[in-house]
C-alpha positions as CSV (number, residue, x, y, z in Angstrom):
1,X,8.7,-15.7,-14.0
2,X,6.4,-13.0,-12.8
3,X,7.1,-10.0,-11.6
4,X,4.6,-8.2,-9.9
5,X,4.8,-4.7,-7.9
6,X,2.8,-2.9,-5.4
7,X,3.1,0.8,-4.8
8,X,1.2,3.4,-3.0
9,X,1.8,6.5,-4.9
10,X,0.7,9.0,-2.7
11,X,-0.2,11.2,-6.1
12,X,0.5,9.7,-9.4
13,X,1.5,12.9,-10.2
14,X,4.1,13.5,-7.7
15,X,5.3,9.9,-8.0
16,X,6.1,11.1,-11.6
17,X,8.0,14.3,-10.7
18,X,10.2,12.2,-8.6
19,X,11.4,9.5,-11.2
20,X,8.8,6.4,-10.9
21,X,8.4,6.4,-14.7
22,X,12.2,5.8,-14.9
23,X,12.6,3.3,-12.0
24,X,9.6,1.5,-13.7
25,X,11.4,1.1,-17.1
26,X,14.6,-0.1,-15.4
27,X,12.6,-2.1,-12.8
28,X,10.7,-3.7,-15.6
29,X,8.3,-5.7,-13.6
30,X,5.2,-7.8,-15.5
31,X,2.9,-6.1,-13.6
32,X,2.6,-3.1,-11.1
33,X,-0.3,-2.7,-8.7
34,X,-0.5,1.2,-7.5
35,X,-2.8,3.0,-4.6
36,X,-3.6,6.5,-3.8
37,X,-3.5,7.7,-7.2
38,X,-5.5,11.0,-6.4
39,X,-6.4,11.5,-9.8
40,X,-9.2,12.1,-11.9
41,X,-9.5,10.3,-15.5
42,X,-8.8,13.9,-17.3
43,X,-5.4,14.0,-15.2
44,X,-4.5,10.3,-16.7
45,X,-5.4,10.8,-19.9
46,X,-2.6,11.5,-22.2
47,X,-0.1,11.0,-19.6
48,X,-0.7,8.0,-17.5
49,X,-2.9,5.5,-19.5
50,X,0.4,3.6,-20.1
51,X,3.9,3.6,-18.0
52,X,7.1,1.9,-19.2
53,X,5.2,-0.1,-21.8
54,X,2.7,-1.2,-19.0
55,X,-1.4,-0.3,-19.7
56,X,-2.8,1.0,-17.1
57,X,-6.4,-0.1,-16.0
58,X,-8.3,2.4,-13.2
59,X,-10.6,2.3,-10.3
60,X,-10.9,6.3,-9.4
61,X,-12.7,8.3,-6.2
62,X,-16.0,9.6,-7.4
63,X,-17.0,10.7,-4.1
64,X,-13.8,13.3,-3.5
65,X,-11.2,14.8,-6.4
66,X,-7.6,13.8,-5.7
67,X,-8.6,11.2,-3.1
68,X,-7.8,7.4,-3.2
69,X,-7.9,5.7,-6.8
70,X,-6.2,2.6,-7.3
71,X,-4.7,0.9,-10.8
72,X,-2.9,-1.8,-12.0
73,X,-0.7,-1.9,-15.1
74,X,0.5,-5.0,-17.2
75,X,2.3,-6.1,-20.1
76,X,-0.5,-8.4,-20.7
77,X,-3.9,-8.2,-21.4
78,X,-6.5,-9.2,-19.1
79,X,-9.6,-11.3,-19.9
80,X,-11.8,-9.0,-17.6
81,X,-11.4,-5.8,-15.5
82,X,-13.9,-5.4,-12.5
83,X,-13.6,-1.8,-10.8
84,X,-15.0,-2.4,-7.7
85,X,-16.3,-5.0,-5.1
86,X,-20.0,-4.0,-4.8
87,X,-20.1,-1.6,-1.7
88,X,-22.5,1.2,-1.7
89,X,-19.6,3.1,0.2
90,X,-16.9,2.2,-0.7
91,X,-16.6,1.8,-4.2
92,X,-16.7,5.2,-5.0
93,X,-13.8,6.1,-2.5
94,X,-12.0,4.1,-5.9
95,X,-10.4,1.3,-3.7
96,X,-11.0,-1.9,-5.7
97,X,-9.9,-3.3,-8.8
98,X,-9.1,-6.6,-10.6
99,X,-8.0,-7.6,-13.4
100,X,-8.6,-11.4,-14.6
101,X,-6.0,-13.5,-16.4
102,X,-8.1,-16.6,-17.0
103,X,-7.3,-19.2,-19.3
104,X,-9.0,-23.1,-20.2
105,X,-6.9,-24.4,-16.9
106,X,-7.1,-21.7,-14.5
107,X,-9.0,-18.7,-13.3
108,X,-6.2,-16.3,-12.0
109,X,-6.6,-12.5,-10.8
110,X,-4.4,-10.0,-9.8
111,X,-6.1,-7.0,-7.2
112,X,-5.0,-3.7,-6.6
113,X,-7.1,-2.6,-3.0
114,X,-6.1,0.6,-1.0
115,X,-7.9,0.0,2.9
116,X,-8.9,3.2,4.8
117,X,-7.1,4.8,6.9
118,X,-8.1,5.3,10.7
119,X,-5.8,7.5,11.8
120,X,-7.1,11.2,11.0
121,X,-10.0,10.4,13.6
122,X,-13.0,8.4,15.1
123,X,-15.0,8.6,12.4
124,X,-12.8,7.6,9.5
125,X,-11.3,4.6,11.9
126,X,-14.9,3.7,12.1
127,X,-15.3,3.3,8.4
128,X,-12.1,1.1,8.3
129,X,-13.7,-1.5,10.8
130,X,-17.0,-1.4,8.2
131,X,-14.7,-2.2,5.3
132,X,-13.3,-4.7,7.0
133,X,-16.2,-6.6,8.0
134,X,-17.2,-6.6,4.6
135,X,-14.6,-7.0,2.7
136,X,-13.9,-10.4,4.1
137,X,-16.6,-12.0,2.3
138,X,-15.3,-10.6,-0.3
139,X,-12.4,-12.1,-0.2
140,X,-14.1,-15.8,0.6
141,X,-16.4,-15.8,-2.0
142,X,-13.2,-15.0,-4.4
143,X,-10.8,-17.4,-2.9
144,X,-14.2,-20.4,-3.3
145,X,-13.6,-19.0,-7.1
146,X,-10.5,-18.9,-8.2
147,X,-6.5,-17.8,-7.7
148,X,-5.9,-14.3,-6.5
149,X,-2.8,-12.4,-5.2
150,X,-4.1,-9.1,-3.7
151,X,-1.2,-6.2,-3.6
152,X,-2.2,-2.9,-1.7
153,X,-1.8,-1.0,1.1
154,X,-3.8,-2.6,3.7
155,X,-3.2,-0.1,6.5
156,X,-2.3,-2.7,9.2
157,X,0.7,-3.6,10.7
158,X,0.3,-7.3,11.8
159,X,2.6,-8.3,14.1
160,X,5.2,-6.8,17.0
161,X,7.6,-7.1,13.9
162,X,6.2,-5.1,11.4
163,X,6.6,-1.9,13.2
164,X,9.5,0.3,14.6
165,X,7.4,1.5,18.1
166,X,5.0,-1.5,18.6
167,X,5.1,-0.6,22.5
168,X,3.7,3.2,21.7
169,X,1.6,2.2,18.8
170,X,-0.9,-0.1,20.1
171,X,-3.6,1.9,20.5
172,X,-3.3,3.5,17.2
173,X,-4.7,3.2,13.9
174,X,-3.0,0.5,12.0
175,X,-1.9,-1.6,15.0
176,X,-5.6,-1.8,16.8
177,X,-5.8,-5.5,18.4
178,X,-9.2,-5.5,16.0
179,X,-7.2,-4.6,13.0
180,X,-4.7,-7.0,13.9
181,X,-7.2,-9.9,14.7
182,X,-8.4,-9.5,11.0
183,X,-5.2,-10.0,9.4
184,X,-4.6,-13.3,11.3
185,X,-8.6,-14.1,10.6
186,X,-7.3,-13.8,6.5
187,X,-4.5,-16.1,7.1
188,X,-5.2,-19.0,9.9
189,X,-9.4,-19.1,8.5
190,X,-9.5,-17.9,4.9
191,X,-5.9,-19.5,4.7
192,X,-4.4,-16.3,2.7
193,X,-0.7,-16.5,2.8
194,X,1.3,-13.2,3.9
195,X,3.3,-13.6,0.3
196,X,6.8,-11.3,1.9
197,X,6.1,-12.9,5.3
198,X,6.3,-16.7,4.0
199,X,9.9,-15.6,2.4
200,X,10.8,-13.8,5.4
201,X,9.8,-14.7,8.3
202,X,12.1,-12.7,10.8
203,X,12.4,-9.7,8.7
204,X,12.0,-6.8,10.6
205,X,13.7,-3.2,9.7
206,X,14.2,-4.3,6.2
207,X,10.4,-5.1,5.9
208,X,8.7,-1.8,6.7
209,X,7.0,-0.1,3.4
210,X,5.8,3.0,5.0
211,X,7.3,6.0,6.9
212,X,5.7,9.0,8.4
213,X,6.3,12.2,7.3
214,X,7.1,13.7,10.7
215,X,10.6,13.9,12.4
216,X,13.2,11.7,10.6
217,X,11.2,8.8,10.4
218,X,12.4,8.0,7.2
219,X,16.2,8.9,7.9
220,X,15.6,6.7,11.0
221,X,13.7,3.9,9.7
222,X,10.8,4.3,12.0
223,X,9.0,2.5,10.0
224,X,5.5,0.1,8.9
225,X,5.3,-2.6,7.1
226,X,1.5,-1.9,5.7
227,X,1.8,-3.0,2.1
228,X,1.2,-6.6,1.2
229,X,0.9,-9.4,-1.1
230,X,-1.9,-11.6,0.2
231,X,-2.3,-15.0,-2.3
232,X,-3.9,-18.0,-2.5
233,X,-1.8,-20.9,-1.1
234,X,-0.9,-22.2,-4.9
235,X,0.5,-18.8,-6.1
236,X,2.3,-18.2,-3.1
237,X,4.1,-21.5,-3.5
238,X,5.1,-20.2,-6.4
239,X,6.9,-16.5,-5.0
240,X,10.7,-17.3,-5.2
241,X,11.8,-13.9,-4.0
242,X,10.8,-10.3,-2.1
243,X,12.2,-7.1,-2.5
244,X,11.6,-3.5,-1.0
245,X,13.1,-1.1,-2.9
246,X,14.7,2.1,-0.9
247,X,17.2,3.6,-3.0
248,X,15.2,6.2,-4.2
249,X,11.8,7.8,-2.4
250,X,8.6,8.5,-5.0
251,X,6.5,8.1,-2.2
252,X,6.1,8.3,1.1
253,X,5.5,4.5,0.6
254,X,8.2,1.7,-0.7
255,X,7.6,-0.4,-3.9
256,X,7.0,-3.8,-2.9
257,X,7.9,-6.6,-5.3
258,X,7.2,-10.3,-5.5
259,X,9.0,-13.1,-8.1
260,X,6.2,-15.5,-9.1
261,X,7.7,-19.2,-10.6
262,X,4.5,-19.0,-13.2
263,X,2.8,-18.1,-16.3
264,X,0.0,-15.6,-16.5
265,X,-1.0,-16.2,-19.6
């Protein structure tokens, strides 16, 4: 089995003042994709390079200190780790990275991507439509390649169900009829599979990853479902079960995490 995790950390460093390390050793998965580390290389070394046994491989914001960053740490080596996707813009807003697990029978990667965010203005949502336009080619070139699951926050809520206020929200970031069309472009015509959505197909409440800061959203559950396992059809025939874990907050984010029937290496 494979146990793979995705977390958006809002602050590695935060996420480690409120007990991720812990929940990591107990939790024990085989892999753990993280976003939003907001971190600089100096703040990781000596402290982060490894967590609960796990090595930790990097993708950091050049353009902006304590911005973005993604990383993804595993018990077992990977035959190549690319930092990046090839965007003039983006990849140094630190939102890419994979790490390849290939072997003589089959090319395998597991991705760690963090998708702008839209929602602190015009501007910014524009640069989320220009990563998505590119970004999908991206992902069809890969999926021509080999076997991917890609774990991140992808900013979009993708149906009615994967919100609490989908009546208020739809003409706001994260549930824009253009962000939402991409989503079902990945699945129905690059025939991604929606890894937590395949297990759980009427989840609703229990499904949401994400809660704003405001009010009692949390309390409440007003909630998001934004972070996602997104797999080639073979690996997501293998995920056997889904869990979102709630019983302790390091984020303003849930952990994510998906039992894969297979090997990596």
């Amino acid at each position: 089995m494979f146990k793979l995790t995705s977390l958006n950390l809002n602050g590695i460093r935060s996420a480690a003042t409120k007990g991720v390390e812990a929940w990591l050793e107990q939790h024990a998965p085989d892999c753990i994709c993280v976003q939003e580390i907001k971190a600089q290389m100096p703040d990781i070394e000596g402290r982060f390079e490894i967590l609960a046994g796990m090595r930790g491989h990097f993708h950091l914001a050049t353009a902006k200190k304590g911005y973005s960053g993604v990383g993804i740490y595993t018990r077992h080596e990977p035959s190549e780790v690319i930092a990046g996707y090839g965007s003039p813009e983006f990849d140094e807003e630190g939102r890419y990275l994979e790490t390849r697990f290939d072997t003589p029978s089959r090319k395998f990667s597991v991705i760690s991507c963090y998708f702008p965010s839209g929602s602190s203005g015009p501007e910014r949502q524009e640069a989320k439509y220009r990563f998505l336009a590119e970004f999908y080619p991206v992902l069809h070139r890969l999926k021509a390649e080999r076997e991917f699951v890609l774990c991140g926050d992808v900013n979009v809520a993708h149906q009615e169900i994967d919100l609490k206020n989908w009546k208020s929200n739809q003409k706001n970031s994260g549930f824009l009829p253009e962000e939402r069309a991409w989503v079902t472009k990945v699945i129905d015509e690059l025939n991604l599979v929606d890894v937590y959505r395949r297990l759980h197909p009427e989840a609703t409440g229990e499904s949401y990853t994400w809660w704003s800061n405001r009010g009692q959203a949390y309390a409440k559950n007003v909630g998001w479902r934004l972070d996602y396992h997104l797999a080639t059809p073979a690996i997501a025939e293998a995920a056997r079960t889904a869990a979102i874990y709630k019983d302790q907050k390091f984020s303003d984010h849930a952990p994510i995490t998906i039992d894969y029937a297979m090997r990596v290496v």
